[in-house]
MMTF fields as JSON, N, C-alpha, C and O atoms, coordinates in Angstrom:
{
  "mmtfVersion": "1.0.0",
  "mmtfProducer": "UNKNOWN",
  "numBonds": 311,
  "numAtoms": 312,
  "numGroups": 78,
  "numChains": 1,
  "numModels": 1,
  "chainsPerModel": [1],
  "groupsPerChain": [78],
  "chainIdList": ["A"],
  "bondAtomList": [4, 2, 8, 6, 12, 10, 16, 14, 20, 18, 24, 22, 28, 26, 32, 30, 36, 34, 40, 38, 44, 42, 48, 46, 52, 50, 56, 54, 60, 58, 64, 62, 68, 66, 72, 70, 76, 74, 80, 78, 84, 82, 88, 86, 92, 90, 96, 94, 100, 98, 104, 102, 108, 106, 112, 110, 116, 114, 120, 118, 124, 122, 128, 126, 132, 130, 136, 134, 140, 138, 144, 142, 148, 146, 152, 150, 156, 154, 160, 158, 164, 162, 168, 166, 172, 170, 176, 174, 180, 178, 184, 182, 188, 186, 192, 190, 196, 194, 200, 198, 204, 202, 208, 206, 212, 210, 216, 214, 220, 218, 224, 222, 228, 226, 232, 230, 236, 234, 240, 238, 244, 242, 248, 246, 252, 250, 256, 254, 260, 258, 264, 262, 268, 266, 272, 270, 276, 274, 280, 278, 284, 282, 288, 286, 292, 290, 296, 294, 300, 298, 304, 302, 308, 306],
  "bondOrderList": [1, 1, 1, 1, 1, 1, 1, 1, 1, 1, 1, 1, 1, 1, 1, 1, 1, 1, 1, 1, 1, 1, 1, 1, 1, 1, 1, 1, 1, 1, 1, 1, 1, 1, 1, 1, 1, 1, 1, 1, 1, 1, 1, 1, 1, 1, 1, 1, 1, 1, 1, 1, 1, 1, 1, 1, 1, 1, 1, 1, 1, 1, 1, 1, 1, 1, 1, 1, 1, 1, 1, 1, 1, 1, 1, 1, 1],
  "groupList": [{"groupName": "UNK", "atomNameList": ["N", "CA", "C", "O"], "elementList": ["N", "C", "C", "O"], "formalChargeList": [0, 0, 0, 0], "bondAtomList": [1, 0, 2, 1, 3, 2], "bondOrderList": [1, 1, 2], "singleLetterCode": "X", "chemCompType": "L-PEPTIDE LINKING"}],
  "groupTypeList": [0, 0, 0, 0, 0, 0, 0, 0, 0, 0, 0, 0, 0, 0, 0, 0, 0, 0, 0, 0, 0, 0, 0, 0, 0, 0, 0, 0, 0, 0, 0, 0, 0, 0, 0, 0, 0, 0, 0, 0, 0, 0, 0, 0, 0, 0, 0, 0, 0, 0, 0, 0, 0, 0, 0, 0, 0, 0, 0, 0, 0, 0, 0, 0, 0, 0, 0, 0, 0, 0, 0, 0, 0, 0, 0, 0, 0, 0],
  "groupIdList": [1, 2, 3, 4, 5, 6, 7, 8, 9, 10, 11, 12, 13, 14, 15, 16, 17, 18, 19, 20, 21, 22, 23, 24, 25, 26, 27, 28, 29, 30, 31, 32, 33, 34, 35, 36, 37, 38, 39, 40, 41, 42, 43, 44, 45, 46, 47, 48, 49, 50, 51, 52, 53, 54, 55, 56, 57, 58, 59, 60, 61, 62, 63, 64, 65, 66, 67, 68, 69, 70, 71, 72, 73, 74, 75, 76, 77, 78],
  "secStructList": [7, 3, 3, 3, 3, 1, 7, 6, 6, 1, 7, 7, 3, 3, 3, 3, 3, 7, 7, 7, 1, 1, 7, 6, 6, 4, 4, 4, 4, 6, 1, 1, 7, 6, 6, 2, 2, 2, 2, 2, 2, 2, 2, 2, 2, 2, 2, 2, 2, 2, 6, 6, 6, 7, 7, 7, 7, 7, 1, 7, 1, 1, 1, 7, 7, 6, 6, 1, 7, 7, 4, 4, 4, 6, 6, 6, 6, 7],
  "xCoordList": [2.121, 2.342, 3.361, 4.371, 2.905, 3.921, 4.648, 3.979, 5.982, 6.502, 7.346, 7.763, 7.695, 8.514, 9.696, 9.454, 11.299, 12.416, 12.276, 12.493, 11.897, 11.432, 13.047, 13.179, 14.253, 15.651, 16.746, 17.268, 17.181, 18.229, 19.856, 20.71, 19.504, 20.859, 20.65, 21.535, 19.724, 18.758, 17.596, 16.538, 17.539, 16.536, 15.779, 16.272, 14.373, 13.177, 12.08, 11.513, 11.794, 10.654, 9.441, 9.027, 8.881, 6.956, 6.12, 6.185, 5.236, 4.243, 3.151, 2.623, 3.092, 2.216, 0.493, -0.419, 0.323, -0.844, -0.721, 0.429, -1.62, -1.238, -2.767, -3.902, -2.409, -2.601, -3.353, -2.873, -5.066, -6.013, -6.646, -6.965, -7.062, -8.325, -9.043, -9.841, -9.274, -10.09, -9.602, -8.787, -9.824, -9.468, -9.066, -9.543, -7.858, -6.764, -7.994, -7.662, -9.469, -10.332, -10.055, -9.607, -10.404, -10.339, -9.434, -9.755, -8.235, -7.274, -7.763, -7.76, -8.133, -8.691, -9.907, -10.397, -11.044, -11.822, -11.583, -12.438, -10.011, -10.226, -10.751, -10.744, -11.198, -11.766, -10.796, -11.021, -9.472, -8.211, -7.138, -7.178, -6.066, -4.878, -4.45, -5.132, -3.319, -2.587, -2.127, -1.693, -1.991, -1.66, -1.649, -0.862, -3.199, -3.561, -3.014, -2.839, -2.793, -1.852, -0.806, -0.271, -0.118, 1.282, 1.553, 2.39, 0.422, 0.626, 0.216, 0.58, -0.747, -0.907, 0.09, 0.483, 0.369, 1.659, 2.596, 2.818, 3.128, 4.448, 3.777, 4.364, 2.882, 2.156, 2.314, 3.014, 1.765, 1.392, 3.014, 3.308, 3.944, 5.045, 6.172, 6.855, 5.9, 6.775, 6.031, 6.923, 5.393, 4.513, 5.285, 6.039, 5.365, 5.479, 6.795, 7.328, 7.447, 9.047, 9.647, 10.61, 9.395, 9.304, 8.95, 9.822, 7.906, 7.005, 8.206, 8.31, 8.692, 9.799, 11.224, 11.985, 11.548, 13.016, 13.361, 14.497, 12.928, 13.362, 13.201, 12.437, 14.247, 14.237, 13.401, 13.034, 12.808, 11.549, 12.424, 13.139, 12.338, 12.301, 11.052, 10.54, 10.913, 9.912, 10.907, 11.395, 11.099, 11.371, 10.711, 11.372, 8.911, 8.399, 7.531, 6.433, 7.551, 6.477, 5.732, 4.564, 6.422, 6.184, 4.982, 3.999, 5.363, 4.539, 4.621, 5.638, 3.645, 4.095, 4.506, 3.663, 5.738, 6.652, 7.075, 7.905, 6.667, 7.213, 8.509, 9.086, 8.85, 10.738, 11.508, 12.484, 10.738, 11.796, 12.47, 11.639, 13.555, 14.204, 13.966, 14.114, 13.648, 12.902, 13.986, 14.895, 14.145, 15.056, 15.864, 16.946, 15.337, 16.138, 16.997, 17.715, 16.964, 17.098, 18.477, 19.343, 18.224, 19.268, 20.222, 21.394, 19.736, 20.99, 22.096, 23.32, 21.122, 22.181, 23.35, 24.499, 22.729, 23.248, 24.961, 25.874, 24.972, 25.903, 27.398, 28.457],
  "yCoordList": [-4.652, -4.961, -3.971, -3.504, -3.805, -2.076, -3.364, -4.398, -3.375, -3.615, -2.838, -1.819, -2.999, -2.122, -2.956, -3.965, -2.523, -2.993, -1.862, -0.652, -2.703, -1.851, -1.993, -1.295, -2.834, -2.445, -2.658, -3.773, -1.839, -1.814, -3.164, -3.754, -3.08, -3.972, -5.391, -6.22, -5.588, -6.967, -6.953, -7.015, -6.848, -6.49, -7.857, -8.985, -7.468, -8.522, -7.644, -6.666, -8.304, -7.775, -7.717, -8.779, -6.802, -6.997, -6.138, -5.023, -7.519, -7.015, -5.764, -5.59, -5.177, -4.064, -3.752, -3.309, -3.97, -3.612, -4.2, -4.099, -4.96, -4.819, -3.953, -3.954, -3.381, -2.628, -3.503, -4.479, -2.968, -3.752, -2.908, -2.384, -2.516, -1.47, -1.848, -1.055, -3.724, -4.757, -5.361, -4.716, -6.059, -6.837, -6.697, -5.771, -7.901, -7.377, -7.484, -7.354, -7.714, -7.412, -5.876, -5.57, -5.018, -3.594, -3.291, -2.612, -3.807, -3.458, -3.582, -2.759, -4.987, -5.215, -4.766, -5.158, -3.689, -3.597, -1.51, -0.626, -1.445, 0.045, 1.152, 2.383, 0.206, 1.279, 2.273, 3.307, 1.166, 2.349, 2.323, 1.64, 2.957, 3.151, 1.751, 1.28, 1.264, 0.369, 0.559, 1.709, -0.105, 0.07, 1.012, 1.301, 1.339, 2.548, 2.338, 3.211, 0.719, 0.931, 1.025, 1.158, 0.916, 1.544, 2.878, 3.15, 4.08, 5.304, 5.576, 6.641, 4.539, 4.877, 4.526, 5.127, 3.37, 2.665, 3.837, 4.17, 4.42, 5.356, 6.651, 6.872, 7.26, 7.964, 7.723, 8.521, 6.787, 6.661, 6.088, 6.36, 5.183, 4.722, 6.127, 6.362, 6.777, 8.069, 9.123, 9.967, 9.422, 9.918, 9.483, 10.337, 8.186, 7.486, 7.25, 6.532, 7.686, 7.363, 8.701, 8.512, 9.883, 11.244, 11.249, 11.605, 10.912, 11.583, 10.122, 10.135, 9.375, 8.409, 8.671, 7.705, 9.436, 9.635, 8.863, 9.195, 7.558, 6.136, 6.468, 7.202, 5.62, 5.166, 4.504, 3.512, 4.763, 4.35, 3.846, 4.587, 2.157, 1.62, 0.455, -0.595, 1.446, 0.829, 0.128, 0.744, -1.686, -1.86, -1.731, -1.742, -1.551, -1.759, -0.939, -1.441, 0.39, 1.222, 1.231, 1.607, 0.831, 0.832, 0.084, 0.398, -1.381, -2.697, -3.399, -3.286, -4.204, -5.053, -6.63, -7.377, -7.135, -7.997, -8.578, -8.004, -9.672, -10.329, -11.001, -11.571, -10.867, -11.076, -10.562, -10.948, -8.818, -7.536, -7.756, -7.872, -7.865, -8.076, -7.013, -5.794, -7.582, -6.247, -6.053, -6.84, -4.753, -3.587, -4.747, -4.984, -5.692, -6.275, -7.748, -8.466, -8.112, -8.889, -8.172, -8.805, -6.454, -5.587, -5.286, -5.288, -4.908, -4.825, -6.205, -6.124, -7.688, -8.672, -8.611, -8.861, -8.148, -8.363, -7.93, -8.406, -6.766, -5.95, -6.936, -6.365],
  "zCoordList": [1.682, 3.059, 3.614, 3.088, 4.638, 5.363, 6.389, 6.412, 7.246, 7.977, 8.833, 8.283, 9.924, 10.609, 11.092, 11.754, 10.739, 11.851, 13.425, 13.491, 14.392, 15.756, 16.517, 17.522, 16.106, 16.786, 15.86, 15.899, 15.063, 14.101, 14.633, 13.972, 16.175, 16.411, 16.448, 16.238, 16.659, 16.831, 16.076, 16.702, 14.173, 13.498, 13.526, 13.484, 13.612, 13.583, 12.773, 13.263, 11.02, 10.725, 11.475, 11.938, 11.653, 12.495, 11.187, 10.67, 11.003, 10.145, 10.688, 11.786, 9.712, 10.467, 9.625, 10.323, 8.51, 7.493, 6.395, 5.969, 5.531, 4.47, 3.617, 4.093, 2.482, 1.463, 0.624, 0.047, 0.546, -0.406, -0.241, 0.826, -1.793, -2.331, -2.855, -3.356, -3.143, -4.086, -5.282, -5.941, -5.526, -6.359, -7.767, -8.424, -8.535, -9.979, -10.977, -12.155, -10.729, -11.82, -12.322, -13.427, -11.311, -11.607, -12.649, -13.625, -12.459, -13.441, -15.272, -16.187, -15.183, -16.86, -17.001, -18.06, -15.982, -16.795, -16.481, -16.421, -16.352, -16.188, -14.933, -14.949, -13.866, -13.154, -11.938, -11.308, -12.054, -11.395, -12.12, -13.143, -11.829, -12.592, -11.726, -10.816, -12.159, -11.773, -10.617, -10.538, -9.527, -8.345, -6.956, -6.055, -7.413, -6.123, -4.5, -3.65, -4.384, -3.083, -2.809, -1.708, -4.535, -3.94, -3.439, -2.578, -4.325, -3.714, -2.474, -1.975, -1.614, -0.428, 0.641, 1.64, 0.113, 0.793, 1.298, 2.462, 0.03, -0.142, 0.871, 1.931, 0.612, 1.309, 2.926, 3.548, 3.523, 4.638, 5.492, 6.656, 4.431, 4.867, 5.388, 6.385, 4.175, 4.378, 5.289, 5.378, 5.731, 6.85, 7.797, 8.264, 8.344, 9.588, 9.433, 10.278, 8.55, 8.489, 8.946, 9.689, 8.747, 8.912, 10.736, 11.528, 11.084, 12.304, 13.548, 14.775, 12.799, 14.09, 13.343, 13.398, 12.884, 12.466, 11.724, 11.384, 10.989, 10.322, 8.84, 8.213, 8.503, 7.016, 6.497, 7.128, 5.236, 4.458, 3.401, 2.727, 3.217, 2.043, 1.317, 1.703, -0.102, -0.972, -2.199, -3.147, -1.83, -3.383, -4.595, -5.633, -4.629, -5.996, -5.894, -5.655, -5.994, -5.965, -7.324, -7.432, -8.257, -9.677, -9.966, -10.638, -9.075, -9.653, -8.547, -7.863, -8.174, -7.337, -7.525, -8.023, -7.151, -6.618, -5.582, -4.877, -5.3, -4.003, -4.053, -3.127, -5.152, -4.811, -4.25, -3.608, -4.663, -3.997, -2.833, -1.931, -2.437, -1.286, -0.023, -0.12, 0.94, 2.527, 2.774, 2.51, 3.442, 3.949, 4.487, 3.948, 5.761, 6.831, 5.685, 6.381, 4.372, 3.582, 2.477, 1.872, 2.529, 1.724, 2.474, 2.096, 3.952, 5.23, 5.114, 5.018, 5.162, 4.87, 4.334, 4.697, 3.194, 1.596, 1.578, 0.903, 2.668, 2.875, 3.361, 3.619]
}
């Protein structure tokens, strides 16, 4: 799932896409490497992070995790 913070002073996640190339069968019978949307993700996130001046954060490019804490959740943290 791609999201955008659209006002750093008044941050509000807005969902923007999410990332599906078909289904975790593929995985056990071999027909992609593990997680072909993370590289598109990173791809297309960092594109559009570049072409509006903004910061691109990916917590799990590795694997995917829905614990990973979102950008506007690590700003908290602070």
């Amino acid at each position: 799932m791609i999201v955008a913070i659209l006002n750093e002073s008044t941050p509000v996640e807005r969902f923007l896409v999410k990332v599906s190339m078909g289904g975790d069968i593929r995985l056990f019978n071999g027909q992609v490497p593990p997680w072909p949307e993370a590289v598109h993700a990173a791809l297309v996130g960092t594109q559009l992070a570049e072409y509006f001046d903004a910061e691109f954060y990916f917590p799990g490019p590795d694997k995917t995790d829905d614990t990973c804490p979102t950008w506007l959740e690590k700003k908290l943290e602070i």
